[in-house]
C-alpha positions in Angstrom: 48.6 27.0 -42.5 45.6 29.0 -43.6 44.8 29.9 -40.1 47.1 32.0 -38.5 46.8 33.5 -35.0 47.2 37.3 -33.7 47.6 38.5 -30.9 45.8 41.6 -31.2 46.2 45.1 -28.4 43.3 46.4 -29.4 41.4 49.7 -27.1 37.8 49.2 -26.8 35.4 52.2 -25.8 33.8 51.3 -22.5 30.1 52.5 -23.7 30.2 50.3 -26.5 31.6 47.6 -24.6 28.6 47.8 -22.2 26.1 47.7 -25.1 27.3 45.0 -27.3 29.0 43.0 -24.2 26.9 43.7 -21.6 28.3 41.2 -19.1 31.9 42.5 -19.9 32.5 38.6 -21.0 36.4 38.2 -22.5 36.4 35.1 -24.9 39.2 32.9 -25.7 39.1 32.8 -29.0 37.9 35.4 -31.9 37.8 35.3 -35.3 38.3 38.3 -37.4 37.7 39.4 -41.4 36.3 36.4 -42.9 33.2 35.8 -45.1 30.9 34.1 -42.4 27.5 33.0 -43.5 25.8 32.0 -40.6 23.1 30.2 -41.6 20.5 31.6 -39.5 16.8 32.3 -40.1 18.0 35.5 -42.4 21.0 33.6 -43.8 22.9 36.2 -42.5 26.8 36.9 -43.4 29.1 37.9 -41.0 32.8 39.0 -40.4 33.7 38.1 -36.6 32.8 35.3 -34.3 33.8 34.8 -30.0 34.2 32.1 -28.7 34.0 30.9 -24.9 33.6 27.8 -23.0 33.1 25.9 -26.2 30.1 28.2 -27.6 29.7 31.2 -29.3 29.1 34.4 -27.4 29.3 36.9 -30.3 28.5 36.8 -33.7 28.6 40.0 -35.9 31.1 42.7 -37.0 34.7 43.4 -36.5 34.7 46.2 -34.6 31.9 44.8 -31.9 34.0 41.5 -32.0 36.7 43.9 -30.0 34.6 44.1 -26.7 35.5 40.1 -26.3 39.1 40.9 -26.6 41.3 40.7 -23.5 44.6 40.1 -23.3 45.1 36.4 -23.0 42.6 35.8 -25.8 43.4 34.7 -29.0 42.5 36.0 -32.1 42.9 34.3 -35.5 43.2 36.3 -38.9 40.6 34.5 -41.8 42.1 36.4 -44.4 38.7 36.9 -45.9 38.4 33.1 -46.2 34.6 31.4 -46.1 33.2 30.0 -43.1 30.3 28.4 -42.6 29.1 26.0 -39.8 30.0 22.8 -39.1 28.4 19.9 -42.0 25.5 17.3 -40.3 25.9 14.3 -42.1 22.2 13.2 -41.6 22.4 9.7 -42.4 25.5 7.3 -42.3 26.6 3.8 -41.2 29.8 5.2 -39.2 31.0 2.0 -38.0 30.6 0.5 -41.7 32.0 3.6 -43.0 35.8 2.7 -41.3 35.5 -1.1 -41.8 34.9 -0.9 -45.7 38.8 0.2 -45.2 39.4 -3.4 -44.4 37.7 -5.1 -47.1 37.9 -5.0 -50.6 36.8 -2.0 -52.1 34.6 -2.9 -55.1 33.1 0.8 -55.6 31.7 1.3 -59.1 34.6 -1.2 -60.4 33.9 -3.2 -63.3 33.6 -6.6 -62.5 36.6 -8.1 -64.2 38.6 -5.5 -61.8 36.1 -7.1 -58.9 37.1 -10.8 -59.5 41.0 -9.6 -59.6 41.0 -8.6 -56.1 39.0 -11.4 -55.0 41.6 -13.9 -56.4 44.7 -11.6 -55.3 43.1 -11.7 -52.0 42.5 -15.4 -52.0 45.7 -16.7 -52.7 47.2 -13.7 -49.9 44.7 -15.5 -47.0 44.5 -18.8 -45.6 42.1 -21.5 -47.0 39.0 -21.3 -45.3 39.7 -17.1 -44.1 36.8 -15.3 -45.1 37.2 -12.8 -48.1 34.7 -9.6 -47.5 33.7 -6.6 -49.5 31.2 -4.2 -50.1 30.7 -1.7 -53.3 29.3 -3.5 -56.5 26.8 -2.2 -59.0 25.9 -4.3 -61.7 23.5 -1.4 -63.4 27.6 -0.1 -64.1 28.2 -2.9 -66.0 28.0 -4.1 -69.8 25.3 -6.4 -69.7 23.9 -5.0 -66.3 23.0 -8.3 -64.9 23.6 -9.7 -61.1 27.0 -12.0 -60.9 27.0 -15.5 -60.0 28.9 -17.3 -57.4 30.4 -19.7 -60.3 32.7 -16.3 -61.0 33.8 -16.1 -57.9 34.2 -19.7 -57.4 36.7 -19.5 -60.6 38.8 -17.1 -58.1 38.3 -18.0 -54.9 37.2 -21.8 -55.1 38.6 -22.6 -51.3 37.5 -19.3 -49.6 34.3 -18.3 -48.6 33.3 -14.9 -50.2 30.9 -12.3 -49.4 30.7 -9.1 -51.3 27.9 -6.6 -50.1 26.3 -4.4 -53.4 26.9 -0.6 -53.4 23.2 0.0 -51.4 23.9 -3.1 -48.5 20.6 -4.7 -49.5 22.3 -7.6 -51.6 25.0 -10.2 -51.1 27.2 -11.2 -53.9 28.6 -15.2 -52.5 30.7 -18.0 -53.8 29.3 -21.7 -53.4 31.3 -21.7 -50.4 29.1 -19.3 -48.8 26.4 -20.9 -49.8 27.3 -23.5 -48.2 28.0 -22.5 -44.8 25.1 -20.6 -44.7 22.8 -23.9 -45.4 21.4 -22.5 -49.2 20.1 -25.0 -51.3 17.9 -25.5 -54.2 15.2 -26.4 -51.5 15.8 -23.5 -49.1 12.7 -21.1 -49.2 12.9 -17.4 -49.7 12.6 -16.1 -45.9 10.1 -13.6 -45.1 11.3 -10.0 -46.6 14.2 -11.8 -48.5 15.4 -13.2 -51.8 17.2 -15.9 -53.5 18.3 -14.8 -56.9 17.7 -18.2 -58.7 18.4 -19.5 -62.1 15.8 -21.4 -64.2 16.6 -24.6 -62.7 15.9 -23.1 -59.2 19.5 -23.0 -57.9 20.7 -19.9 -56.2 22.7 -18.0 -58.3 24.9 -16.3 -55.8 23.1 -13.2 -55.2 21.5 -12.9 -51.7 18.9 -9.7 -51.5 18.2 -8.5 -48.0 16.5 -10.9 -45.4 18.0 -13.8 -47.1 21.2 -12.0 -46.5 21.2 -13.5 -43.0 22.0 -17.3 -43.3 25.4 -16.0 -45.1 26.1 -12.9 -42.9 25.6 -14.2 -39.4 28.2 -16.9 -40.0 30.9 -14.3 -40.8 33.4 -14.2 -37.5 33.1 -10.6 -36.4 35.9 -8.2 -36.0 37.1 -7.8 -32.6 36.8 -4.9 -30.4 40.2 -3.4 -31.5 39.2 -3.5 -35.2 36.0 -2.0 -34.3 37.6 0.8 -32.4 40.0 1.8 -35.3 37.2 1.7 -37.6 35.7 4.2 -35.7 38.3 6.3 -35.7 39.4 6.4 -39.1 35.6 6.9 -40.0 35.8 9.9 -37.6 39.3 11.1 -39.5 37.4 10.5 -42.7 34.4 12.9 -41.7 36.1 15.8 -40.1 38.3 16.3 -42.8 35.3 16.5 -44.8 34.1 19.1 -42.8 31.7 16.8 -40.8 31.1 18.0 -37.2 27.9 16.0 -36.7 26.3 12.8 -37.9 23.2 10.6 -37.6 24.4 7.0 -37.2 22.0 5.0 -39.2 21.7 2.0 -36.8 24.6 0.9 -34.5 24.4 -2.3 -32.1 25.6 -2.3 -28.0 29.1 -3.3 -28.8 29.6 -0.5 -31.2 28.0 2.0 -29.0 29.9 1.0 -25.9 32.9 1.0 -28.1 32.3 5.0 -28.6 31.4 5.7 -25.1 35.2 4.9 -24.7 36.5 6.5 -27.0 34.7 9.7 -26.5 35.7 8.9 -22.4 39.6 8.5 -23.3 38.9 11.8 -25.7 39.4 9.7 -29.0 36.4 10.8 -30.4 35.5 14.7 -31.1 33.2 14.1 -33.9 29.0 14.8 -32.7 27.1 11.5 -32.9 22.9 11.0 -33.1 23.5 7.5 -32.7 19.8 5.3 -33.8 19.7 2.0 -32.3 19.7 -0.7 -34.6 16.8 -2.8 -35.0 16.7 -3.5 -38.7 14.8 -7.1 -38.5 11.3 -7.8 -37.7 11.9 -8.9 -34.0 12.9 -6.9 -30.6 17.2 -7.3 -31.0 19.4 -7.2 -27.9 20.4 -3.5 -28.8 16.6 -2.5 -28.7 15.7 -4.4 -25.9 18.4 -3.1 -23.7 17.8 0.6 -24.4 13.7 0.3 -23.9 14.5 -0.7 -20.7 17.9 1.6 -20.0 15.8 4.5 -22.0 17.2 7.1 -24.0 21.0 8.9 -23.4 20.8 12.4 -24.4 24.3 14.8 -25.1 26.9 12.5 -23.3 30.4 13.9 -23.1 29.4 17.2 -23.7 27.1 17.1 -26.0 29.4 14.5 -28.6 26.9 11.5 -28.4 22.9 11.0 -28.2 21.2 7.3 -28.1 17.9 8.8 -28.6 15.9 7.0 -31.5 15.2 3.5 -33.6 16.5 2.7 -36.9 13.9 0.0 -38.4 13.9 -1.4 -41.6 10.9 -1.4 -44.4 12.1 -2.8 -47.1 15.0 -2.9 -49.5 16.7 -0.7 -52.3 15.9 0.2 -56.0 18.6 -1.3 -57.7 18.1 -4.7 -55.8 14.4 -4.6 -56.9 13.8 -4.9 -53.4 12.4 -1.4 -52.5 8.7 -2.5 -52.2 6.3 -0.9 -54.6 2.6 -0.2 -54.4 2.5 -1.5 -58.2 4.8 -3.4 -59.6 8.3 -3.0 -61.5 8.3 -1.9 -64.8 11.5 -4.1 -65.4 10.5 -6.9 -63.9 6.9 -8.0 -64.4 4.7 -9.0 -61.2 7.0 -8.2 -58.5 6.8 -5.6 -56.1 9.7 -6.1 -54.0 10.1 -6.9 -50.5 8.4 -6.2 -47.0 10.8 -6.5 -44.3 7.5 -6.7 -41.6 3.9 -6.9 -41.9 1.7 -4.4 -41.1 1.2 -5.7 -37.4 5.2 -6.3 -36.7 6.0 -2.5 -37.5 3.2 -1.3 -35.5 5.0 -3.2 -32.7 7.8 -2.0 -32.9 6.8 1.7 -33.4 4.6 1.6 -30.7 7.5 -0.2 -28.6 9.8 2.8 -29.3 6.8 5.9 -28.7 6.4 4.3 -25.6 9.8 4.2 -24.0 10.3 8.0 -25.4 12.6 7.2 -28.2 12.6 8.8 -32.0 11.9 6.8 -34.9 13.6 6.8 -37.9 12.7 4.3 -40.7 14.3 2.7 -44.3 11.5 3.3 -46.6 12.8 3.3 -50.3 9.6 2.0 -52.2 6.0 4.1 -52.3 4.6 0.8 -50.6 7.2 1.1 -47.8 6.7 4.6 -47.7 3.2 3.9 -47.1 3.6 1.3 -44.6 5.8 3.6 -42.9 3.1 6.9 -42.6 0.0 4.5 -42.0 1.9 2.9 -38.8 3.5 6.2 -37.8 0.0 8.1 -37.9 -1.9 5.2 -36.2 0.7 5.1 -33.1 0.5 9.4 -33.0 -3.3 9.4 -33.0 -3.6 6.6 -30.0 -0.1 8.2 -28.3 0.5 11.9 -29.1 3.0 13.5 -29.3 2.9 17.2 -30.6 6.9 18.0 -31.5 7.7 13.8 -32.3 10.1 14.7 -35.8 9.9 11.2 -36.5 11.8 10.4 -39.9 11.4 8.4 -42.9 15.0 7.5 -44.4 16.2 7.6 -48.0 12.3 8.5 -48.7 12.8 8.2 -52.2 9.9 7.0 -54.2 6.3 8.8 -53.4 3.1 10.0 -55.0 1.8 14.0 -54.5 -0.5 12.3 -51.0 2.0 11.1 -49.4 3.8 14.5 -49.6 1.2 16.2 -48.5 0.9 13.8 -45.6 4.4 13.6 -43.9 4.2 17.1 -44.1 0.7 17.6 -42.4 2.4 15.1 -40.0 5.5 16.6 -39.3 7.3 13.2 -41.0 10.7 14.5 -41.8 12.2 12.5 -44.6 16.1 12.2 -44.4 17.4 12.0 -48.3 20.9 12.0 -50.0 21.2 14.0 -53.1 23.6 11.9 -54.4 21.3 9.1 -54.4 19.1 10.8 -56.9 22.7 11.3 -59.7 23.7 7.7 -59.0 20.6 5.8 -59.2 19.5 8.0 -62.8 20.6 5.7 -65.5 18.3 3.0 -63.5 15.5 4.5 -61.6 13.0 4.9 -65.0 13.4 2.1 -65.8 12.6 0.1 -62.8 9.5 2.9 -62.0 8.1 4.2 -65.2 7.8 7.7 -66.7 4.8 8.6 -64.0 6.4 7.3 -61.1 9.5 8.8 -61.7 7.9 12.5 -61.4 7.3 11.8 -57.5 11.0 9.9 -56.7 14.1 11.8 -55.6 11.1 15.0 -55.2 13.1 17.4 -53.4 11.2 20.7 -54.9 7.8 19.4 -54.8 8.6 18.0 -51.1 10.2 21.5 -49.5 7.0 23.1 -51.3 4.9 20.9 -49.4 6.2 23.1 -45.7 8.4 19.6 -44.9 12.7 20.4 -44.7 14.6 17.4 -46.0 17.5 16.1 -44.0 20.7 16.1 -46.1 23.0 12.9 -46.0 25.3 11.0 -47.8 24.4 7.0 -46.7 28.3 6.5 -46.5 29.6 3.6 -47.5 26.9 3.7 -50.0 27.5 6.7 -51.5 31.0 8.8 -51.0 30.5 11.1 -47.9 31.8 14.0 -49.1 28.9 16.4 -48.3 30.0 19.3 -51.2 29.5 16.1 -53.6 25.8 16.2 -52.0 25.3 20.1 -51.6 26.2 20.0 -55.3 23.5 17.2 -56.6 21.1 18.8 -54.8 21.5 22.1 -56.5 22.1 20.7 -60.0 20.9 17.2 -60.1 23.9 16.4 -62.0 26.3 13.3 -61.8 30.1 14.5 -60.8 30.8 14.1 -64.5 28.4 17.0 -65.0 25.9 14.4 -66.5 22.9 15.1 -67.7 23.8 18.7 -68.8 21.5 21.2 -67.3 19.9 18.4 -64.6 18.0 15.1 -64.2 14.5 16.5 -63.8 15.8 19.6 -63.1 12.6 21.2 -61.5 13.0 19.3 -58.7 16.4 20.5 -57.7 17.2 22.9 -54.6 18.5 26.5 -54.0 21.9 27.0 -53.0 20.4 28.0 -49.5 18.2 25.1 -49.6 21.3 22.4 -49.6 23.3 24.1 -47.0 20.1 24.3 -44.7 19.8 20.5 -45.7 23.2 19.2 -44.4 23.2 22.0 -41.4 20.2 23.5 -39.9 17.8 20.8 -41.3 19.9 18.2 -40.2 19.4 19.5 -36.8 16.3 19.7 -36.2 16.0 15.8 -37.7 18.0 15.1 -34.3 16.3 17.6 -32.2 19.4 20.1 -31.9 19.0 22.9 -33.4 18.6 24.9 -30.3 22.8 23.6 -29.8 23.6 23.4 -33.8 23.5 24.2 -37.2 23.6 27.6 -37.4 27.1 30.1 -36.4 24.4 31.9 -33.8 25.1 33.4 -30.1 25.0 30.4 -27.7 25.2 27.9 -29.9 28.4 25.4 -30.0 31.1 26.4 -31.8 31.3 24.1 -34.9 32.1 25.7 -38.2 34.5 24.9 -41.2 36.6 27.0 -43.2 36.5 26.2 -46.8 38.2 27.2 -50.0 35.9 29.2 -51.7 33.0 31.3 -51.4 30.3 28.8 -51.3 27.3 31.1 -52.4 29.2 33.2 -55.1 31.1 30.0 -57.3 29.5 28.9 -60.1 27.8 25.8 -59.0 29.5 23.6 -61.1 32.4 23.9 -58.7 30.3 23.0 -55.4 31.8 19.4 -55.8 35.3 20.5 -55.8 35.3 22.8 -52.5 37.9 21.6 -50.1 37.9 22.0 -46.8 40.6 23.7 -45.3 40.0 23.4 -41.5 37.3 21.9 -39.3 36.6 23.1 -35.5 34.3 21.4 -32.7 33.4 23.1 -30.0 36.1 25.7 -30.7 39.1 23.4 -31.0 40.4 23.0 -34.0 40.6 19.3 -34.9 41.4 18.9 -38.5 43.9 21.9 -40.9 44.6 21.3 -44.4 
């Protein structure tokens, strides 16, 4: 084990005692000769930490460290080993995140590879047993064109299929599917949707966002057991990436109650922002039961806040569904897709500001994006509301006004480096060589005065968070690709990323008064990693492994 506990005698003078511990406080824990970078306002490094009641009541030097010393406390040895605090994941689909592990995983496969499983699966279920999966990219393959539901039919003639792309904004289905979910040649394109159709006008198999529904409302959903252990191994899954925190990017009532009882039986140690899920142009269920319920602020000890609104602008980039103030420079005429008009999102908005509740908002496109600002300043100017830290997600496509304007606004956009490396080989194409000079903006953004909210979008993306520390400060792929940088004057500072997926993740929840930085009276959530995360070269950022993870004090994941 890395960490190994002392039991340290150690005389303390009583003056200094009474000025470095002035209310003679003995911790339980302390933590002695490591490389601590705290994180705080000076990015200060440290040696020694105490720890009491869950919280940190000294943070500093060795020798001070001894005033929290009393017999019965423990002190653990770091052996000069890096800590820093605890990772906030700023944007993830938790519940998705441990239900991928019961589906096929199609994750940057080839197709061919794809189409494999699908028939392995097939002839291992039932006729009629629904075969699910989620991870496709077509911009990975040869001839970088959607698939059809005639390959899939080849595999899996009997059973319906539903296969979710990499970014969840598209639907790859056999004519099975189709049929269940009512398609036809005649079926119209639904209001912020998409039938991928051939030149005859039959659907092709490929499903982008609203017109997801017909398909995805017939699947039977996983029981409450399933849904439980999803959420657990999601929760394994983060904390041994170092993940204290997270932002759960739109969760419904059963998975929410499903948490409170887990985090009542103690299952769950992970910290969840959990936004309410309203990604559809009406009032759900979930919404409508917390507007009138109102928000739950740090339940089971600070572990879980129902504070805000996940809505929904429009779609993704590589879908061609991100909706665009001009049009795609792939695909002639369209800009993409809507999910509400201009009056529904003002709704909805105004729905949420009233009943006290954050909002957080998909906005991929510079159209969405624009929706998004318009509504959100329109609502603040007839409601105000001085500190609101309302948030644009993903935020990934924008022009120098809008920049200026979330951050005159105090709009904080939530992005995931790694979106920027996986989405290169694509992104020009579908936006141009001027468009692309405002997308993925990171620099030009934190030079604006706005802090960007680090996140991984897991499933999407992998949820490592060094894999997203590391894009951020070299804009390269994990193959190192393209040498020196994708636009490399937009990348971050090594400071920069860690504030992004700590301290600025934060205060995109409204926490950093309890989080994100190893300070006096804040909770005790810190990792200890590998290496020396501010002195390696940062081309080995990605490969920092994490060799023990602690909430609250308690240490609930060792390498």
């Amino acid at each position: 084990m890395v960490i190994v506990s002392i039991i340290m005698a150690i005389g303390c003078e009583a003056g200094n005692q009474e000025t470095i511990n002035e209310n003679n406080e003995l911790a339980e824990t302390v933590y002695v000769n490591g490389t601590i970078y705290t994180v705080d306002q000076d990015f200060s490094k440290v040696s020694a930490m105490a720890i009491k009641d869950r919280k940190l009541v000294y943070v500093g030097n060795d020798k001070d460290a001894e005033n929290y010393i009393g017999p019965e406390t423990e002190v653990i040895d770091l052996k000069n080993k890096t800590v820093i605090p605890g990772l906030n994941d700023g944007h993830i689909h938790f519940t998705s995140l441990g239900t991928k592990l019961l589906e096929i995983d199609a994750f940057n496969k080839p197709k061919q590879e794809i189409l494999e499983l699908v028939k392995k699966e097939a002839k291992a279920l039932d006729s009629e047993e629904w075969i699910l999966g989620r991870g496709w990219n077509h911009e990975l393959w040869p001839d970088e064109s959607f698939p059809t539901r005639d390959e899939l039919d080849q595999v899996a003639p009997d059973n319906p299929v539903a296969l979710t792309r990499v970014d969840g904004h598209s639907v790859w289905v056999n004519s099975k599917a189709l049929e269940i979910g009512g398609i036809t040649k005649e079926t119209p394109n639904p209001e912020g949707g998409e039938i991928i159709r051939d030149e005859n006008g039959e659907a092709t198999g490929v499903l982008v966002d609203a017109a997801r529904q017909s398909v995805t409302e017939k699947i039977p959903p996983y029981s409450e057991e399933r849904l439980a252990e999803a959420q657990l191994e999601a929760q394994d899954t983060l904390l041994s990436n170092g993940i204290t925190s997270t932002s759960d990017a739109g969760a419904n009532l059963e998975e929410i109650n499903i948490m409170k009882e887990l985090y009542k039986e103690n299952d769950l140690k992970v910290r969840l922002n959990v936004m309410i899920d309203n990604t559809f142009s009406e009032l759900g269920e979930t919404f409508k039961h917390y507007l009138n319920k109102g928000p739950e602020i740090g339940l089971f000890d600070n572990r879980l806040t129902i504070g805000s609104v996940k809505l929904m602008a429009d779609g993704a980039l590589g879908s061609r569904s991100a909706a665009l103030l001009d049009g795609y420079s792939d695909r002639s005429g369209h800009k993409g897709n809507y999910i509400y008009s201009d009056e529904q999102i003002y709704f909805l908005v105004k729905k949420a500001r009233e009943q006290g509740f954050q909002v957080a908002t998909h906005a991929i496109g510079d159209g969405a994006n624009q929706q998004v600002i318009d509504t959100y300043e329109k609502v603040l100017n007839e409601n105000p509301l001085e500190d609101h830290r309302w948030r644009i997600e993903h935020y990934q496509i924008s022009n120098a006004s809008q920049i200026e304007k979330i951050a005159e606004l105090g709009i904080i956009p939530s992005m995931q480096p790694t979106h920027a490396t996986s989405d290169k080989n694509m992104a020009e194409d579908r936006l141009g060589a001027e468009r692309i000079k405002y997308s993925y903006a990171w620099r030009k953004i934190i030079d604006s005065g706005s802090h960007i909210i680090g996140g991984s979008d897991a499933p999407v993306e992998l949820v490592n968070p060094f894999h997203g520390i590391y894009a951020a400060v070299t804009r390269m792929d994990r193959d190192g690709n393209p040498h020196g940088g994708w636009y490399p004057e937009e990348k971050m500072t090594r400071e920069e990323a860690i504030r992004a997926f700590t301290i600025w993740a934060a205060e995109g929840s409204l926490e950093e008064d309890l989080k994100g930085s190893l300070e006096k009276g804040k909770l005790a959530d810190f990792l200890v990693i590998d290496q020396d995360i501010m002195e390696i070269p940062e081309e080995q950022l990605k490969d920092i492994t994490v060799l023990a993870t602690v909430v609250g004090g308690n240490v609930v994941y060792e390498n």
